[in-house]
N, C-alpha and C positions, 0 to 999 in steps of 0.2 A: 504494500500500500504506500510507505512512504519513497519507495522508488517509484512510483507512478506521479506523485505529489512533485516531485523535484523534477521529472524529466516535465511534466506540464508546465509548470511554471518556472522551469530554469533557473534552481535555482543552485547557485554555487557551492557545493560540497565536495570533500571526499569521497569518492567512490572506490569500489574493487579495482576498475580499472588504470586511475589515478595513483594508486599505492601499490598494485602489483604489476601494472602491465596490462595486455591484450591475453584474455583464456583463448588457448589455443582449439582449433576444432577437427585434429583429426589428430591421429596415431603412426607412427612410421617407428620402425624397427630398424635399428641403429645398432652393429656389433662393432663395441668399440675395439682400438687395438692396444693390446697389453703389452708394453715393453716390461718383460720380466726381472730387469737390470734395476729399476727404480721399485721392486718390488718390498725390499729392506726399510725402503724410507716411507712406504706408506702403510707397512704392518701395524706399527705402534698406535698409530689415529687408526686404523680402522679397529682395532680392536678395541680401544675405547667408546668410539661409537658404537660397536657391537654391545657392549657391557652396559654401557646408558643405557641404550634400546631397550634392552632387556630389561634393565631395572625398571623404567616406568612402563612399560608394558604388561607388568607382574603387579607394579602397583596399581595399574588400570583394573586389572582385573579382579586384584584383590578389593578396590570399591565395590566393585558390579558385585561381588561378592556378600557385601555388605548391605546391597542395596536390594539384591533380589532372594537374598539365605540359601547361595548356592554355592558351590563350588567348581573353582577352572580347575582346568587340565594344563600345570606349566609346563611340561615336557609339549605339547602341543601347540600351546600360544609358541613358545620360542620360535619351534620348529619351521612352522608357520609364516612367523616373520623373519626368519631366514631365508628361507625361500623365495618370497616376495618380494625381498630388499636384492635378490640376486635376479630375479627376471625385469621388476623394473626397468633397472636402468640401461636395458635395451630397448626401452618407448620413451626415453628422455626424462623417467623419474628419480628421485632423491630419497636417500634413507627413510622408513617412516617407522613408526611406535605406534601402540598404543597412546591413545589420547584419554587425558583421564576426563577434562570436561565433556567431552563428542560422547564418550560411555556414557557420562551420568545424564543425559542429553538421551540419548538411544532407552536408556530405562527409563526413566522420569514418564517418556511417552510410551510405554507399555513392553519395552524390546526386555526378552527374557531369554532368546536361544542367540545361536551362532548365525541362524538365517537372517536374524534382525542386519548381524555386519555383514551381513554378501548384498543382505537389501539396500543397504547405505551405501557399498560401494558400488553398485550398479548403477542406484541412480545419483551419484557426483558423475559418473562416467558420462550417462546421459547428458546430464547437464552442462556437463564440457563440450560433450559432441555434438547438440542441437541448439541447446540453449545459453551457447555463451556467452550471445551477444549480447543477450538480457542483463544476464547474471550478472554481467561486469561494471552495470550501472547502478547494482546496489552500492547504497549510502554505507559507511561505513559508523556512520552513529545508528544506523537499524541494527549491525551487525555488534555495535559496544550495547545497545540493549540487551540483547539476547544475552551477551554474557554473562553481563551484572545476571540477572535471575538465574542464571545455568549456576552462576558460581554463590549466591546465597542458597539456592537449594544444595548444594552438596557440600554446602561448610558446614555441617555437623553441626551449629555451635551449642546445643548441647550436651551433644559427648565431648566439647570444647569443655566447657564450664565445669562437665564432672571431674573431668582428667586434673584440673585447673584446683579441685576441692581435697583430692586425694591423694597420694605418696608426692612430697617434693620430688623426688628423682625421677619420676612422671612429667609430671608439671616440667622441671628442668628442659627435658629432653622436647618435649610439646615447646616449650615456648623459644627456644632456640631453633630447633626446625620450621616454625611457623615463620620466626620472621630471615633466616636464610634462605625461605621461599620466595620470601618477599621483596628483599631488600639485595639479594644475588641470583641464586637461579636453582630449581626443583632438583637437578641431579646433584650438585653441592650439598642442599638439602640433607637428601637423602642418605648418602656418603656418609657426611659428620653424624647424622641423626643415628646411623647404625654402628656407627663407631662409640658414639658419645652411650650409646644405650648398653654397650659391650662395657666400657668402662665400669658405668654404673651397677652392671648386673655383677663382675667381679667385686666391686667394694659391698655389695649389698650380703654377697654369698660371705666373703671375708668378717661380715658381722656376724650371721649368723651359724658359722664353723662349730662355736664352742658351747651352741645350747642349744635346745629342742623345741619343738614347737611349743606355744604355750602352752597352757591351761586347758589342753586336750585330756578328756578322760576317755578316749575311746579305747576299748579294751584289743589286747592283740590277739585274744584269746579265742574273738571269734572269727576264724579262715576258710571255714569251710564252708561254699557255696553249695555244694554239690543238695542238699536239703529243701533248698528254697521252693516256697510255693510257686505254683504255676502261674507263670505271668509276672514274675517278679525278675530281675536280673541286678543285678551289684556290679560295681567298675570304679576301683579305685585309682587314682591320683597318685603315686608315689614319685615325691620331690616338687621341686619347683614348678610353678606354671606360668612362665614366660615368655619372651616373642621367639624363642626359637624352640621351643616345645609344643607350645597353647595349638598350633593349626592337629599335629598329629594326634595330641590328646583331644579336639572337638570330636577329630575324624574317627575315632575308635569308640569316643560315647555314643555318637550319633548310630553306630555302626551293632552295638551293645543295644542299646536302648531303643531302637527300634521294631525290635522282635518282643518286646515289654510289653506290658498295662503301667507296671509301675518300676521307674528305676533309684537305686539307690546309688548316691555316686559318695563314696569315703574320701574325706580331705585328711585325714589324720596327721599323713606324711609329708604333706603340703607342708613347706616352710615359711614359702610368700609367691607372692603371686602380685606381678606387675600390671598395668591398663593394658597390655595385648591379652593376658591372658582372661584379664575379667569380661574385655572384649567378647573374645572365641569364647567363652564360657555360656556370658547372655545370648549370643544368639544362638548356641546349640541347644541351650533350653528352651527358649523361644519356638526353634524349628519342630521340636519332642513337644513340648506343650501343643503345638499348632495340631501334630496330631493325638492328640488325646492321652498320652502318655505322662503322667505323674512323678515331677523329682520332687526324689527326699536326699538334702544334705546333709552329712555323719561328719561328726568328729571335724569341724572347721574351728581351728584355735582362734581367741581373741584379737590376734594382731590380722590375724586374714580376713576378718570381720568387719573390722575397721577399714581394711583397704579397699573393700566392694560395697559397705553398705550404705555410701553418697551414689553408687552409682547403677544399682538395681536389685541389693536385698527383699526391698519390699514388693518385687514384682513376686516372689516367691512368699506364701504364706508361711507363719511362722513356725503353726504345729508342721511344716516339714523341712524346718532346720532342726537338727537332734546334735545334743554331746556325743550321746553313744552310738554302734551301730545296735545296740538291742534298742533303745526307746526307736533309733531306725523302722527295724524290723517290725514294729509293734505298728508303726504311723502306716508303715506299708499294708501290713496284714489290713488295718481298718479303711485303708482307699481299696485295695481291694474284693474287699467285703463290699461297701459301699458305691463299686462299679458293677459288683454281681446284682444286686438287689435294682439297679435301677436302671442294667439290662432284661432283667425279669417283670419289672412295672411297665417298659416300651414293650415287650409279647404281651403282656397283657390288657 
């Protein structure tokens, strides 16, 4: 609309084609030629741009992830964009990535599979090839709208403000990455933000070396699952739940607690647990709650209490947090009584 508004009344803006050029409108296949001699001097950059790629490509999808309570395939995405980035630049294209606004952009309007990106890219291709001449006269204040709203819906703010409520060392690492997003560039970001969070996860370990989790009474004594009633399933936690643990441990509850009515997940041996892992935590509950499946948490010490419950304790009712894993078993035995009974009132 407001491209129709400026070309009517002429009126002086930036446009797509003002700031980038003429969109071209056809395709030619171009093999360029590799002198193997200058091959030494341009490993180093490519391999860094391979490694960028990668990184925000994984973090694109780890959004989309976020945004739809699924899970990518990173061995695929890579693969994928490997691929891509090698037949390109025989039609005249430049490395590409995963974009993290263009994803949140693709879900926001309803995109949930991988046909959504072959739909996007077919029709940019389109609109290259037919409709260029259009295109190129959009304004480019139409196109800083769209941003601003692209980039307030997927600022979280918040999972901003809880992060912001809970462990300093959290906090720290959020508020240094937010603003080397900001203030330098997303891959830098990144870089320091997983460096700086390595630091921290060492000093945080180095505290807690020479004492045990707190004010945990859950007994050791009960091991053996093999007894459990039908429909019940147990999956414990043992150590840390962090950013380089928390995706494998979602992926094994989710995998556990699926075949459930009611799962009991033991934190006993939980020492601490950082914002990635209370993260992966919330939404694999979320996704088990979504369908019908009941968690009871055992045995969560006081200090790990504190560190989740600014940021979604109370989505979890209270009778099924337990010290022990018997008062556990007990809260289990009565949801699952009380899913028998009000399966037998819906036959009735």
């Amino acid at each position: 609309m407001l491209t129709i508004v400026v070309q009517i009344f002429d009126i002086p803006v930036a446009t797509i084609e003002s700031f980038f050029g003429d969109i071209p409108n056809n395709i030619s296949l171009s093999v360029p030629h590799i002198d193997f001699s200058q091959i030494q001097y341009y490993f180093a950059p490519a391999l860094t741009i391979a490694l960028l790629g990668g990184i925000e490509s994984l973090l694109s999808a780890v959004v989309a992830d976020g945004m739809i309570g699924g899970k990518h395939r990173s061995n695929t995405e890579l693969i994928a964009q490997g691929v891509a980035n090698i037949i390109t630049p025989l039609f005249g294209g430049i490395p590409a990535t995963g974009a993290i606004a263009r994803t949140a952009t693709n879900v926001k309007n309803g995109g949930r599979t991988p046909i959504s990106g072959i739909i996007h890219a077919i029709t940019l291709l389109l609109i290259m090839l037919f409709f260029g001449k259009w295109a190129k006269l959009i304004p480019m204040a139409s196109l800083a709208g769209i941003l601003i709203v692209v980039a307030y819906n997927m600022s979280e703010w918040r999972s901003f403000m809880s992060i912001l409520k809970g462990s300093y060392f959290d906090a720290i690492v959020l508020i240094t990455t937010f603003l080397l997003t900001v203030l330098v560039d997303l891959t830098i970001a990144i870089e320091i933000g997983v460096v700086l969070s390595a630091v921290l996860f060492m000093k945080r370990m180095a505290d807690i070396s020479d004492k045990r989790t707190d004010n945990v009474i859950d007994s050791d004594l009960i091991d053996d699952y093999s007894k459990l009633p039908k429909g019940l399933s147990v999956y414990e936690i043992s150590g840390p739940l962090f950013f380089a643990s928390a995706r494998r441990y979602s992926e094994l509850i989710q995998e556990v607690g699926i075949k459930s009515k009611v799962l009991i997940i033991r934190m006993r041996h939980v020492s601490f647990i950082d914002q990635t892992g209370i993260y992966n935590l919330q939404e694999t509950l979320k996704i088990l709650e979504s369908k019908n499946i009941n968690i009871v948490l055992s045995g969560i010490g006081q200090g790990i209490i504190k560190e989740i419950q600014q940021a979604w304790i109370d989505e979890i009712p209270q009778d099924n947090i337990c010290n022990s894993f018997e008062q556990a078993l007990q809260r289990a035995n009565i949801l699952l009584i009380e899913e028998i009974e009000e399966n037998q009132h819906l036959k009735s």
